[in-house]
SERO-199237 format. One line per 4 residues: their letters; for each residue x, y, z of C-alpha. Coordinates in nm, 3 decimals, always signed. Each point is the difference from the previous one (the first is absolute). Example, Ala and Ser with C-alpha at 12.3 -4.5 7.8 and 13.67 -1.06 7.14 Angstrom:
REM SERO-199237
AS) +1.230/-0.450/+0.780 ~ +0.137/+0.344/-0.066
This chain:
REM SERO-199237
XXXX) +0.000/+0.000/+0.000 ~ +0.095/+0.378/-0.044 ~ +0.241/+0.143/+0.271 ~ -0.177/+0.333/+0.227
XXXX) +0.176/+0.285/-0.096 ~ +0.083/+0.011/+0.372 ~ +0.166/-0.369/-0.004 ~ +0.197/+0.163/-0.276
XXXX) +0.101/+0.279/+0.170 ~ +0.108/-0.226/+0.290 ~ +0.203/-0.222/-0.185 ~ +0.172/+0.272/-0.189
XXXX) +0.130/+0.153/+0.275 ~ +0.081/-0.343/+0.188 ~ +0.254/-0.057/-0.371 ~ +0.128/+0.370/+0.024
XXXX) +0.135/-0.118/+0.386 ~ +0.095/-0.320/-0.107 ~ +0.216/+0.199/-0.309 ~ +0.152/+0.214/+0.206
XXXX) +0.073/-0.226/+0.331 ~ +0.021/-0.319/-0.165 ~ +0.085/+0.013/-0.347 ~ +0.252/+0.313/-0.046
XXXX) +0.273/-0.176/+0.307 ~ +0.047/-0.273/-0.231 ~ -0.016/+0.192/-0.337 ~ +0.286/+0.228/+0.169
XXXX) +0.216/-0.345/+0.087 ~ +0.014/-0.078/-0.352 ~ -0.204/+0.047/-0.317 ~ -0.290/-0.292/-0.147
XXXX) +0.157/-0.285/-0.273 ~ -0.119/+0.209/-0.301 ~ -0.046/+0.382/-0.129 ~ -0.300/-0.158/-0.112
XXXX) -0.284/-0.258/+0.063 ~ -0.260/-0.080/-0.291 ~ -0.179/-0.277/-0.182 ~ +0.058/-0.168/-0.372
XXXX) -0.284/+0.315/-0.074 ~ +0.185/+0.241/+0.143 ~ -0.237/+0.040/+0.297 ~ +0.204/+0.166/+0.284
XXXX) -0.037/-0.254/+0.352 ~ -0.085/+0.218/+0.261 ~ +0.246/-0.084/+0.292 ~ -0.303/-0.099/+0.234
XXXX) -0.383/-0.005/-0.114 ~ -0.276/+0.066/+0.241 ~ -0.314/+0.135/-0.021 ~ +0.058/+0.290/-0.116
XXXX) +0.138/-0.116/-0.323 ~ -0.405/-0.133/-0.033 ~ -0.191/+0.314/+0.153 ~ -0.288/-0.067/-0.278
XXXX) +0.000/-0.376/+0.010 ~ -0.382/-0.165/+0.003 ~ +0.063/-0.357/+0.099 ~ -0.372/-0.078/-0.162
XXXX) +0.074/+0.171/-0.313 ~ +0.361/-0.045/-0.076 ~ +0.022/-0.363/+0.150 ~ -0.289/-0.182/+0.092
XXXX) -0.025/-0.358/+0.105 ~ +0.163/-0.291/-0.216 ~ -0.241/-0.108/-0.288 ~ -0.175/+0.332/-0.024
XXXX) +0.016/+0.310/-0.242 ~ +0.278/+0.164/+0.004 ~ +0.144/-0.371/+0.042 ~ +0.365/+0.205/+0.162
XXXX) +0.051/-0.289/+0.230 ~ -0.060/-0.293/-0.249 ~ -0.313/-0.139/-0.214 ~ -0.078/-0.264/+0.251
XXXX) -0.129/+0.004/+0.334 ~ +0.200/-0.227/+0.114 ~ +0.293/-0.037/-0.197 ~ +0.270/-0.248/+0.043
XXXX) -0.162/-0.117/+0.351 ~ -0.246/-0.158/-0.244 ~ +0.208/-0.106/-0.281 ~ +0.359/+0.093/-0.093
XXXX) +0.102/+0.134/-0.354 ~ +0.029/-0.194/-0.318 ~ +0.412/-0.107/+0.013 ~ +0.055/+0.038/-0.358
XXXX) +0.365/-0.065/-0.136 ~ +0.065/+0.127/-0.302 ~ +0.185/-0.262/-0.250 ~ +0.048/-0.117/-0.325
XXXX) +0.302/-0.093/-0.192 ~ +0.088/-0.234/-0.300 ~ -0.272/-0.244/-0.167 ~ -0.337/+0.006/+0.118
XXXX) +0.073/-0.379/+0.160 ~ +0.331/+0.182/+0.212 ~ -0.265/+0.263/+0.135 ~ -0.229/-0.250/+0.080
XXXX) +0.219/-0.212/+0.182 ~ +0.058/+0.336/+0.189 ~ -0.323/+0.099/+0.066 ~ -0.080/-0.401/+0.163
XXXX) +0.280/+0.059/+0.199 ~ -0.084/+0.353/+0.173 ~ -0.377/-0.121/+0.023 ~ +0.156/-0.310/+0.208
XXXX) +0.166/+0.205/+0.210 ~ -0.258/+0.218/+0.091 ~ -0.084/+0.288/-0.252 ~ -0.367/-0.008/-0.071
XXXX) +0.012/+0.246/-0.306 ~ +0.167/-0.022/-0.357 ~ +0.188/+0.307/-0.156 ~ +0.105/-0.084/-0.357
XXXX) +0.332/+0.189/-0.126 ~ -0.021/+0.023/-0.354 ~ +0.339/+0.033/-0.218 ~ +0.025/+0.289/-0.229
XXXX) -0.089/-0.126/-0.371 ~ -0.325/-0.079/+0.199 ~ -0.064/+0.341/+0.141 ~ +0.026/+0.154/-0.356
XXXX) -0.158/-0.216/-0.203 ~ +0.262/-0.214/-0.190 ~ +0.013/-0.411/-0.033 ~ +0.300/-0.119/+0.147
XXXX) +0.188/-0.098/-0.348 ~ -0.094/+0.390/-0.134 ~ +0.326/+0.158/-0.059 ~ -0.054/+0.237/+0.247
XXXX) -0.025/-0.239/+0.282 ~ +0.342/-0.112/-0.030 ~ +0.212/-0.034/+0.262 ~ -0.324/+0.103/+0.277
XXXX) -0.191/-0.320/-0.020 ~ -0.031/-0.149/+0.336 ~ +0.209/+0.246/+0.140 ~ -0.229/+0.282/+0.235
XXXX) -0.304/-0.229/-0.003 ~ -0.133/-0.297/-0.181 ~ -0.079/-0.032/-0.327 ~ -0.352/-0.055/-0.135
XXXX) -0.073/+0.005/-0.350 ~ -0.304/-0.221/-0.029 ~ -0.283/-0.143/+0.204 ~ +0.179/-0.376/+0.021
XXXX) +0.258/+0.208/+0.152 ~ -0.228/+0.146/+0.281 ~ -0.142/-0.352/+0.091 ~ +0.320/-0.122/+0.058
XXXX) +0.061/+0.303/+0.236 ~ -0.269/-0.088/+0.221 ~ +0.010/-0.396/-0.027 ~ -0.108/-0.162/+0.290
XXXX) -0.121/+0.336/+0.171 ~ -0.366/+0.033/+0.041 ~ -0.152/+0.295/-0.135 ~ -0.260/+0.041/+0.200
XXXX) +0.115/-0.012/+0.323 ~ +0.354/+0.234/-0.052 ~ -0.039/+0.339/+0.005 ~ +0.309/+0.092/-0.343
XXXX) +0.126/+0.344/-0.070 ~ +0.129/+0.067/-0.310 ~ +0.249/+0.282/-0.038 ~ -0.097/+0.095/-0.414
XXXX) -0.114/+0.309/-0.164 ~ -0.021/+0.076/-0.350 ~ -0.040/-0.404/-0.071 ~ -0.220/-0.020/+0.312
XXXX) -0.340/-0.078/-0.245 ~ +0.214/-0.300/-0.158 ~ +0.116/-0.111/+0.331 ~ -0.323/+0.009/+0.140
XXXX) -0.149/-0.173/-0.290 ~ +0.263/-0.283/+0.059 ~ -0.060/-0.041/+0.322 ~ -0.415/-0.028/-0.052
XXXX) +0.073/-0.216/-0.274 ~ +0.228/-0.211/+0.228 ~ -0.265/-0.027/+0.277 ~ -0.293/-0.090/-0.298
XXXX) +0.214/-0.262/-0.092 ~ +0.015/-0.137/+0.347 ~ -0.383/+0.019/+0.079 ~ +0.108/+0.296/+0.247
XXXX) -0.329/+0.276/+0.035 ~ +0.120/+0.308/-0.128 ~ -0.248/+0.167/+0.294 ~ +0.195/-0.144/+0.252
XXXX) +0.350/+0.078/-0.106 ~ +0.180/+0.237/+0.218 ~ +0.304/+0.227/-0.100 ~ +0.155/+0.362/-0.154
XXXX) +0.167/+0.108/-0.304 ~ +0.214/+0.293/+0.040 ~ -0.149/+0.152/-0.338 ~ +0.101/+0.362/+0.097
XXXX) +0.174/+0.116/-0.334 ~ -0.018/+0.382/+0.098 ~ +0.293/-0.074/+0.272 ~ +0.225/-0.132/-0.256
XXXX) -0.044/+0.302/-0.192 ~ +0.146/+0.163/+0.247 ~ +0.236/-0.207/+0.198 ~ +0.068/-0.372/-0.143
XXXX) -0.059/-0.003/-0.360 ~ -0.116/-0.326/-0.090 ~ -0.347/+0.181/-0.208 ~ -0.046/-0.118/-0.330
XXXX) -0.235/+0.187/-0.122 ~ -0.121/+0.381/+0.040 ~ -0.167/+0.137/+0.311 ~ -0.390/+0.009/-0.158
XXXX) +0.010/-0.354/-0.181 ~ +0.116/-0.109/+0.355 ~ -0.233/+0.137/+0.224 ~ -0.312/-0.136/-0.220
XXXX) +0.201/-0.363/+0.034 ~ -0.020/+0.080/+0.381 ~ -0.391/+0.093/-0.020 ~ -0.035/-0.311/-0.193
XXXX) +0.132/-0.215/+0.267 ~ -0.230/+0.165/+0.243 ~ -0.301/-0.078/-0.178 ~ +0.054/-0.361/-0.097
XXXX) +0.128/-0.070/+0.356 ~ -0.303/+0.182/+0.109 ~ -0.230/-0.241/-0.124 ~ +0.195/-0.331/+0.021
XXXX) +0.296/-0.033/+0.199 ~ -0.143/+0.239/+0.269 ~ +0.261/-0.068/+0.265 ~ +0.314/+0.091/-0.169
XXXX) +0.097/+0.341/+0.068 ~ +0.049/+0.097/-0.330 ~ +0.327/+0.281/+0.057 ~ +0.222/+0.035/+0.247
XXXX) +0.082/+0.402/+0.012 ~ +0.382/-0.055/+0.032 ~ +0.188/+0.309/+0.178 ~ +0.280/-0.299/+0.077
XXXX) +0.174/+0.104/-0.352 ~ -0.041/+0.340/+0.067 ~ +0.207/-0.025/+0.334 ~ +0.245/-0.200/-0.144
XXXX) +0.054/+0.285/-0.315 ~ +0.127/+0.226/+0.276 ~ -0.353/+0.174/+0.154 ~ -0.028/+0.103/+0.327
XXXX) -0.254/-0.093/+0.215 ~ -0.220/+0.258/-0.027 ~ -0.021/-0.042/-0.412 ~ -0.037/-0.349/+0.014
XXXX) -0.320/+0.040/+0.177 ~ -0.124/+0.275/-0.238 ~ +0.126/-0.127/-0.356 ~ -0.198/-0.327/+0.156
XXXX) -0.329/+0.143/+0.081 ~ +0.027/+0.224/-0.311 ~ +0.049/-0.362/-0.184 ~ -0.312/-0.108/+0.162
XXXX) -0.238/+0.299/-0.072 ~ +0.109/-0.044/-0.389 ~ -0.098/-0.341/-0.004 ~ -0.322/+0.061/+0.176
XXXX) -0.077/+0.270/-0.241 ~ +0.091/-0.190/-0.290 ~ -0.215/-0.288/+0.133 ~ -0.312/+0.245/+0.068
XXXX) +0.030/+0.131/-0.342 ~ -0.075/-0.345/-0.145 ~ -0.351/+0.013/+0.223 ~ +0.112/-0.220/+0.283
XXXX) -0.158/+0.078/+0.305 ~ +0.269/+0.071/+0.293 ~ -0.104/-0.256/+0.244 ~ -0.009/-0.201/-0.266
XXXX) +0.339/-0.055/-0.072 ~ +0.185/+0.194/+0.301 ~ -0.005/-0.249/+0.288 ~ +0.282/-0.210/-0.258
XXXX) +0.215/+0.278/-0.012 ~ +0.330/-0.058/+0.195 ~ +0.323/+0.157/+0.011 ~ +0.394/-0.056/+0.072
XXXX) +0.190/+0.189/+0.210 ~ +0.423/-0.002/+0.079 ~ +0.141/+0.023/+0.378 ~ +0.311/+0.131/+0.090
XXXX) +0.210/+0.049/+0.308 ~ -0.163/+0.253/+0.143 ~ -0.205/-0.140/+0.212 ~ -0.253/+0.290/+0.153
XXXX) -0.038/+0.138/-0.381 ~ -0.077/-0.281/-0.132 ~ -0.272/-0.088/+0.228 ~ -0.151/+0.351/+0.023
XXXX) +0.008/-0.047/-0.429 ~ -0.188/-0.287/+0.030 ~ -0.273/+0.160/+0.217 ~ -0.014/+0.325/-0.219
XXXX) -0.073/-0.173/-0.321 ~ -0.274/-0.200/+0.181 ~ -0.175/+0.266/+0.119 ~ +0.055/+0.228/-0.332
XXXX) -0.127/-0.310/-0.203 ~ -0.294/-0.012/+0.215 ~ -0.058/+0.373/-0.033 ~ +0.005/-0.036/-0.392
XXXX) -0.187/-0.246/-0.048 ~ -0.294/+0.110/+0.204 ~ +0.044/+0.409/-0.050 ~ +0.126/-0.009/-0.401
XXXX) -0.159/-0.316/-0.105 ~ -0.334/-0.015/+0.204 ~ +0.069/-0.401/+0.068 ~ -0.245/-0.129/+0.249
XXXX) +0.162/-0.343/+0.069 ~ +0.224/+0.013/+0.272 ~ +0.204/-0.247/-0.171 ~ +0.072/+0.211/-0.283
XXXX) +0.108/+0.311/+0.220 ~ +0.263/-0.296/+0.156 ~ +0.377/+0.028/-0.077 ~ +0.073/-0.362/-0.012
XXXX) +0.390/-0.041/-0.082 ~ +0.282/-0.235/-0.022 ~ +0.358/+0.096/+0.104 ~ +0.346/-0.093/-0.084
XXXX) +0.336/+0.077/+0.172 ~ +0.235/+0.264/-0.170 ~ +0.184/-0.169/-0.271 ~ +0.181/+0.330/-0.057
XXXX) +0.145/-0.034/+0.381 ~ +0.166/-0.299/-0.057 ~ +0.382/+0.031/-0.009 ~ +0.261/-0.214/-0.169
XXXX) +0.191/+0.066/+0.271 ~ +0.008/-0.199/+0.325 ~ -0.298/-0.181/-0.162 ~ -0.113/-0.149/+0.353
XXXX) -0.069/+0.301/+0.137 ~ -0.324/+0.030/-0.255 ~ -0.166/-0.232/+0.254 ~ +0.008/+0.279/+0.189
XXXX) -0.139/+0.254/-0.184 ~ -0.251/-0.263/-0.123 ~ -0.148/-0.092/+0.347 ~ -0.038/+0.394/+0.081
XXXX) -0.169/+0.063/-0.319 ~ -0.226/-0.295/+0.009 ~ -0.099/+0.145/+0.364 ~ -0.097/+0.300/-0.149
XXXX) -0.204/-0.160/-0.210 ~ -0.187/-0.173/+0.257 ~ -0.025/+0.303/+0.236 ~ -0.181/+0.145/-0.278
XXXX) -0.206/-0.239/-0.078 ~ +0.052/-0.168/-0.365 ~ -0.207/-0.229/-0.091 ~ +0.322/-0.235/-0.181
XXXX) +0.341/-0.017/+0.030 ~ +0.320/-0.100/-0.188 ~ +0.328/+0.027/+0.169 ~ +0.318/+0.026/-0.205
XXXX) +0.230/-0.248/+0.018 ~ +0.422/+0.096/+0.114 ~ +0.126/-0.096/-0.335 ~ -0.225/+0.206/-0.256
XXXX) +0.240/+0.291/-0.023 ~ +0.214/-0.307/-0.141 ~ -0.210/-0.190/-0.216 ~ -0.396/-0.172/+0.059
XXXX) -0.043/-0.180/+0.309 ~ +0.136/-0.317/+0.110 ~ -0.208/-0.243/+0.150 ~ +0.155/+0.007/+0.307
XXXX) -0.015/+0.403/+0.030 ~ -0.331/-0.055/-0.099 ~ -0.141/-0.165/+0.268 ~ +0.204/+0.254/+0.251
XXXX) -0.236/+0.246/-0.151 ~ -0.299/-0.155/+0.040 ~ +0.087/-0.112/+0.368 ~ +0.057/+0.390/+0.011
XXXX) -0.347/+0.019/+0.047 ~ -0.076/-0.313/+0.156 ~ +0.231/+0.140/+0.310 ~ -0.217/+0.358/+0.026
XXXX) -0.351/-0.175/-0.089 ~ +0.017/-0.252/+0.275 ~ +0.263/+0.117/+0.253 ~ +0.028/+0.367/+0.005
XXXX) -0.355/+0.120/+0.135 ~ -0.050/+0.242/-0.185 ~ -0.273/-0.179/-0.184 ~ -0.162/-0.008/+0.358
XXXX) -0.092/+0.391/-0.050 ~ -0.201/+0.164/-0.273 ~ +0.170/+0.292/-0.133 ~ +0.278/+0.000/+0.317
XXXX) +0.140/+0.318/-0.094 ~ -0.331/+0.204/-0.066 ~ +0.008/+0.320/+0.254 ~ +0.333/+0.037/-0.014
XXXX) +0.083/+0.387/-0.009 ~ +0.250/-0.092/-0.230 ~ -0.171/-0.254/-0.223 ~ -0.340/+0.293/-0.002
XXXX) +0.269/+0.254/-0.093 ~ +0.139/-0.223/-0.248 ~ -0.311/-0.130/-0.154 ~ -0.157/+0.326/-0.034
XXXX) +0.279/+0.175/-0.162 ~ +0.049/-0.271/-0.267 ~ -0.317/+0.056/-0.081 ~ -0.011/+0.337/-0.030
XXXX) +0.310/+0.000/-0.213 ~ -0.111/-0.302/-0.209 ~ -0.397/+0.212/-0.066 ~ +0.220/+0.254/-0.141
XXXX) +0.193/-0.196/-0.261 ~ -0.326/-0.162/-0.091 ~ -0.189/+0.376/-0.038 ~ +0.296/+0.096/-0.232
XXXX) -0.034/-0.329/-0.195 ~ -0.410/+0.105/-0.031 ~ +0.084/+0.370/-0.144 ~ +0.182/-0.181/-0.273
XXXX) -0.273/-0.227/-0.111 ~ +0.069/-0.340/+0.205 ~ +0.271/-0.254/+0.022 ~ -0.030/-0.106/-0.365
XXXX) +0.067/+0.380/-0.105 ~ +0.281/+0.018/+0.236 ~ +0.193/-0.229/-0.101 ~ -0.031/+0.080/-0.347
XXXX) +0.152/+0.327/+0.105 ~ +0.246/-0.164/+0.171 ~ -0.071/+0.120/+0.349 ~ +0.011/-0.289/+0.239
XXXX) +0.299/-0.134/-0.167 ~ +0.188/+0.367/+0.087 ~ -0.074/-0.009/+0.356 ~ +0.102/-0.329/+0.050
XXXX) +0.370/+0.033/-0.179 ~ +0.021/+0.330/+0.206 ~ -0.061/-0.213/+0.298 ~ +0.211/-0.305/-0.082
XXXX) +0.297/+0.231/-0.118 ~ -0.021/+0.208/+0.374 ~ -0.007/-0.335/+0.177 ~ +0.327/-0.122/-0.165
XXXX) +0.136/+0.382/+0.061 ~ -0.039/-0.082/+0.362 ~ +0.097/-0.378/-0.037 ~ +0.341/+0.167/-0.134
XXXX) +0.037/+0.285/+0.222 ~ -0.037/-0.268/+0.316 ~ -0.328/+0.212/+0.162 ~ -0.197/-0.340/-0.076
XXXX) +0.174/-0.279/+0.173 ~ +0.004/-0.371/-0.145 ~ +0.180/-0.274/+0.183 ~ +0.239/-0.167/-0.242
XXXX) -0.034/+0.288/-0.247 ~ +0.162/+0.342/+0.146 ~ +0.003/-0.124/+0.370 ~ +0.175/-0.338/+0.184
XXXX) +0.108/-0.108/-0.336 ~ +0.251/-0.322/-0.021 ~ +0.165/-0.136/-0.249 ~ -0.190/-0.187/-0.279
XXXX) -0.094/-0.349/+0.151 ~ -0.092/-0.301/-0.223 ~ -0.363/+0.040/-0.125 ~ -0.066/-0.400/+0.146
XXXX) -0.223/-0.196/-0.235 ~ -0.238/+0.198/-0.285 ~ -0.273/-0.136/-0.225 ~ +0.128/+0.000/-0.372
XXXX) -0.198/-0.067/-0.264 ~ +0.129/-0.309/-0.270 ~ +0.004/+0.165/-0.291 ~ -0.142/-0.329/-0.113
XXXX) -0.361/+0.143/+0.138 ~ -0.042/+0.199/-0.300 ~ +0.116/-0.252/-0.304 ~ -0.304/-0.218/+0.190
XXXX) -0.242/+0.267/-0.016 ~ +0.094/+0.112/-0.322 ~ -0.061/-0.387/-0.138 ~ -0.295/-0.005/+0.217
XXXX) -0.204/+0.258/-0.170 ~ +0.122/-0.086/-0.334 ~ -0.157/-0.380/+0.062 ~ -0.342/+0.154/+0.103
XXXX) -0.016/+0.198/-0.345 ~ +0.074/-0.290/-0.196 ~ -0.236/-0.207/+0.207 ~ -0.362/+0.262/-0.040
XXXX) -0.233/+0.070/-0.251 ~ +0.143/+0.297/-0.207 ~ -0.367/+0.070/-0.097 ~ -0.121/+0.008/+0.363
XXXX) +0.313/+0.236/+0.101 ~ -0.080/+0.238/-0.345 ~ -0.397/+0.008/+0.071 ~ +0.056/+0.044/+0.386
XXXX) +0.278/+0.310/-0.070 ~ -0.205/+0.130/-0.332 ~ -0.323/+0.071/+0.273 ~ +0.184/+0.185/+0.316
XXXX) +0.143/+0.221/-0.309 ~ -0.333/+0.125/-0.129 ~ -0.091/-0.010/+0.385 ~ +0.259/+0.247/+0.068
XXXX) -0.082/+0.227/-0.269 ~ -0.308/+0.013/+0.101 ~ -0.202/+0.002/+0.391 ~ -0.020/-0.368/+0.091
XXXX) +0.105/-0.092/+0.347 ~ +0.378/-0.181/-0.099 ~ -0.007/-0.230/+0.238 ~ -0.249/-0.299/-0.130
XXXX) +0.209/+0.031/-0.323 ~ +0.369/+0.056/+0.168 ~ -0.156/-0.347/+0.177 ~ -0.127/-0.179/-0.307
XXXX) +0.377/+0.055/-0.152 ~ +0.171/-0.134/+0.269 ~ -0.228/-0.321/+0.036 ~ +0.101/-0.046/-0.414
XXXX) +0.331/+0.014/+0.155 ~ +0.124/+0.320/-0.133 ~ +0.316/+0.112/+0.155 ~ +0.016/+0.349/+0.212
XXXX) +0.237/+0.117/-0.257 ~ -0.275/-0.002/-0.288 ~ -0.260/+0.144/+0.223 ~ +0.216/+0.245/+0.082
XXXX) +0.090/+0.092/-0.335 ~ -0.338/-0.016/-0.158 ~ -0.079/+0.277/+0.310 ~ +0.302/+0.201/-0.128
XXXX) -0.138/-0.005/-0.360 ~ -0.308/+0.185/+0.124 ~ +0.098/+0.234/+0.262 ~ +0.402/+0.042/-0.060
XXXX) +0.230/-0.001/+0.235 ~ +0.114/+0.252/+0.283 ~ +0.277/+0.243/-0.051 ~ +0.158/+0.154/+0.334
XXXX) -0.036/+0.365/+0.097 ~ +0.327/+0.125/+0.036 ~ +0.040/+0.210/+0.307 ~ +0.318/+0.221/+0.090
């Protein structure tokens, strides 16, 4: 509740006595660590917070109770006392038979979610023996180029009852389609299949860059996706909003959240220009968020962007369900933050991130393994990860607690400022005509290099300290065992998808890619056709292509 103007009064002469009795004798002795003390946004930590740092603070309207509007202190009443979040490692490497040994073995030791890594020809659209996959097949993520590829990926996994992520945007239609057509084939209900696609292609427009094709094209993809999901696969969440990328390009904090929620409105805009209702297609929308070291920003960023979701949805979009005015998100550990050097000591920075992420409430996690400045994951690093969170979900306690940290002065402080700064990003990103206009005039993509290039300034300059990197460095030690790749893997695949040509109906494949084009020149929802190509066993490289025929492909904005 709202401090009296008297208990103000009180306590700001109660800090003036403590500053001058207390705190000045010790400042005179010798001065504090740094000049300065801020966050990754440049948000100056106040020495001590206490009320006054809240004087306007309405616990009712700015925080609220867990599982109610504005949803600050999580979307559930009860949190993780009632069930803990989706562990979700992230993996994928080689042949779709090496990922799926993979995923059987993280599932037997405890994960109960699959996140599917995809390797770069994937991601943009080419076939694995396309001269431009050469030499990247296998290598970031695995490689799926046709349906008979995705059933081997999930062999033995039942559909129905594992929740799968898949980390895929400008292919995410053809992905999706594979994976339908995967669980048709097995006599799986599409209604009761569970799972994401990433399918946010405005973030790599701005911070990752695997887009195919330009920003409009794209967006009515998304809206497709929304639709057909809409009506029958209605509990996939059909985009994950992905600020993760956006971190990782060099934003702070503060513009993660905003570039994020300014991702979102687009795609709710683009979908409510199509005449979908809100509610109907809102309560799938997820998102993706990065955590770094700093542990009180980070949670504070987490509450902001639930309560400015909630505030959008309701306020801007008039949504009625509380569902859709939830900010349901996933989270993975900084990738950025992991150092080459003294590799071990990522375990650390791993376990304080993943806290983070749990003190604010996510509803998944991935933890990054010690070795993936180095190379992917082994297995053994792996499962460190995922007992990462093991270790905080069942011995820490703070799953005992919803929202442990809410009515903190400095959390409030925190939380309220991020938001503030993050509203005003988002009005500037409005004035210009919306995220899709932004980035076209290369906006987002400025602020972030501005903010990546004064982050290594500082990195050099030693005012931010990382172990191993410009502080307590040692000489280079042995890197221990890495996960290589056989360059074998993509001579397989290559043969692989060459067999499956020879082996279809050329007539089916021509008929199957001959409809999605006229589809795509015209209004037809893509997906029952991007579906009806894959099931003729068309590859993702000729879907892709025919796509590219029709709407072109994306060239970057160049921004200085």
């Amino acid at each position: 509740m709202k401090s009296s103007q008297s208990d103000l009064e009180t306590i700001a002469r109660a800090k003036q006595v403590w500053e001058t009795d207390t705190l000045k004798p010790v400042l005179d002795k010798g001065p504090e660590r740094k000049r300065s003390f801020a966050s990754s946004s440049g948000v100056e930590l106040r020495r001590v917070y206490t009320p006054l740092d809240a004087p306007e603070w309405d616990y009712p309207e700015r925080n609220g109770f867990p599982g109610a509007f504005p949803y600050t202190r999580g979307i559930q009443p009860t949190m993780y006392r009632g069930r803990l979040w989706t562990m979700r490692q992230y993996a994928g490497f080689g042949t779709a038979a090496q990922s799926n040994q993979r995923y059987r073995y993280l599932l037997d030791q405890g994960q109960t979610g699959l996140s599917v890594a995809f390797d770069l020809p994937t991601q943009m659209g080419y076939d694995s023996d396309d001269p431009m996959a050469m030499g990247e097949v296998g290598r970031t993520g695995v490689a799926i180029d046709t349906v008979e590829d995705m059933d081997i990926l999930f062999n033995n996994i039942p559909l129905e009852r594992v929740s799968t992520s898949m980390t895929i945007n400008a292919t995410a239609a053809t992905l999706l389609a594979m994976y339908l057509a995967v669980a048709r084939r097995h006599g799986a209900a599409l209604e009761r299949l569970r799972g994401t696609i990433q399918n946010d292609i405005l973030k790599e427009y701005m911070a990752r860059g695997t887009y195919i094709y330009p920003p409009r094209p794209s967006m009515r993809l998304i809206t497709d996706i929304f639709t057909y999901c809409k009506d029958h696969v209605p509990r996939w969440n059909t985009i994950s909003i992905s600020g993760y990328h956006i971190r990782e390009a060099g934003a702070t904090a503060v513009q993660e959240v905003a570039f994020t929620l300014a991702d979102g409105i687009a795609y709710v805009e683009a979908a409510l220009e199509t005449g979908l209702d809100v509610d109907a297609f809102a309560p799938r929308l997820s998102f993706f968020f990065n955590v770094h070291n700093h542990l009180l920003e980070e949670v504070a960023k987490f509450r902001a962007a639930r309560r400015l979701w909630a505030r959008i949805m309701r306020e801007r979009f008039h949504a009625r369900n509380p569902r859709s005015q939830m900010l349901r998100f996933h989270t993975q550990t900084a990738g950025s933050t992991l150092t080459a050097q003294q590799p071990q000591v990522n375990v650390v920075r791993v376990t304080l991130q993943a806290l983070a992420a749990v003190l604010g409430g996510t509803q998944s996690l991935h933890t990054n393994s010690l070795d993936e400045a180095l190379a992917l994951p082994t297995e053994q690093s792996a499962r460190l990860a995922l007992r990462t969170q093991q270790v905080i979900g069942f011995e820490s306690g703070v799953t005992d607690v919803v929202d442990p940290l809410g009515g903190s002065w400095a959390i409030e402080s925190l939380t309220d400022q991020i938001e503030a700064e993050a509203r005003r990003y988002m009005d500037k990103i409005d004035t210009m005509g919306g995220m899709v206009a932004a980035i076209e005039q290369g906006y987002p993509q400025r602020e972030i290099q501005e903010a990546a290039y004064r982050h290594q300034q500082r990195v050099e300059s030693g005012e931010t300290e990382i172990v191993g990197v410009n502080i307590f460095q040692e000489d280079d030690a042995p890197a221990g065992d890495i996960l290589k790749i056989d360059p074998a893997v993509e001579e397989e695949q290559v043969a692989r998808v060459v067999a499956i040509r020879r082996g279809r109906s050329r007539i089916e494949v021509h008929d199957a890619l001959a409809r999605l084009e006229d589809a795509a020149g015209g209004t037809d929802n893509l997906l029952p056709h991007i579906l009806c190509a894959v099931e003729a066993h068309a590859t993702l490289g000729e879907i892709s292509n025919t796509l590219r025929g029709v709407f072109g492909a994306y060239k970057e904005v160049i921004v200085l």
